[in-house]
C-alpha positions, 0 to 999 in steps of 0.5 A: 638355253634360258635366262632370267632378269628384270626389267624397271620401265623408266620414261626415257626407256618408253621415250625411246620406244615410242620415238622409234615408232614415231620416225621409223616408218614411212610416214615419219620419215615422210613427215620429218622431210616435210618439216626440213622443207618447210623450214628450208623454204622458210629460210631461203624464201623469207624476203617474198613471204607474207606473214602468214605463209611464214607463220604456216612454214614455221608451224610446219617446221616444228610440228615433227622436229620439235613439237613431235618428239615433246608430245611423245615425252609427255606420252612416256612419262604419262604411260610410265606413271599410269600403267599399274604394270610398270610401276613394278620390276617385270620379271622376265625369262625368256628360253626355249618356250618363249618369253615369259613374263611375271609380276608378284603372283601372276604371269603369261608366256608369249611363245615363240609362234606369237612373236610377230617380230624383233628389233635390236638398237643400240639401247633396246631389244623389243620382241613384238607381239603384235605391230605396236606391242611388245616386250621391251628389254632395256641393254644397260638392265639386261647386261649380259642376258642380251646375248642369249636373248639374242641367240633365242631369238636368232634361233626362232626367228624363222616360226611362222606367226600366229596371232596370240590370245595371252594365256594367263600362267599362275606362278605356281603351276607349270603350264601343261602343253596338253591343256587346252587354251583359251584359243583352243575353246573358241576353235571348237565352238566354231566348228 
């Protein structure tokens, strides 16, 4: 099983990612909590606060609600516009192997024991290669490569991780199995 397409990074599609990051952990949603309450204390409290109080309430209720979520625009759009990488259509195959990944003549495989884990929204597929990296996959680019991306993953989600040195692929080449990597020469010296 193996698909193949391309993927154009735009800024609402690194927005999306790093909103995710931003709010679905503990400490986003703790900090969104914190900004509701600020602006409900604000409101139900406003008559018996002094200025500053109310001041200090408001800098807390934007802080995560509206200044937040602003910040990481400017982050997309600085990341989108600066990384040489996403100025360029990604191409992508993702079988049986793992996830390969290309642009013009260079490339690199992330194999299934390097996912460290998969999310699906409803406008994204991201495989991880560590807890803040990873391969984005916009829906409405993928089309009907998602559900076999899907199915790839279902299949090897059970591989136990292994921290992943990238192995640099030529296109050209085929990469042996039998050839050593990068990580392989660095476990021999430690011997």
């Amino acid at each position: 099983m193996s698909t193949e397409f391309s993927v154009n990074m735009t800024v609402k599609d690194m927005y999306k990612f790093l909103l995710r990051h931003a709010y679905y952990c503990v400490s986003g949603v703790i900090s969104v909590l914190i900004s509701i309450a600020s602006i409900v204390i604000m409101v139900v409290r406003f008559e018996y606060l002094t200025p500053s109080q109310l001041g200090l309430l408001a800098i807390a209720g934007c802080m995560f609600t509206v200044v937040l979520p602003m910040h990481l625009w400017t982050r997309a759009t600085t990341i989108v516009k600066l990384t040489p990488s996403f100025q360029k259509t990604l191409n992508y195959r993702v079988d049986d192997e793992g996830v390969y990944v290309s642009q013009e003549e260079e490339g690199v495989l992330l194999p299934w024991s390097g996912v460290y884990k998969s999310v699906e929204t409803r406008s994204h597929i991201v495989i991880y290669s560590s807890p803040k990296n990873g391969f984005i996959f916009p829906k409405n680019q993928i089309n009907e490569s998602a559900d076999i991306v899907r199915q790839l993953i279902d299949k090897y989600k059970d591989v136990p991780f292994e921290a992943y040195n990238p192995q640099n692929v030529d296109l050209n080449d085929e990469v042996s199995k039998d050839e050593p990597t990068v990580s392989d020469n660095i476990n021999d010296e430690e011997k």
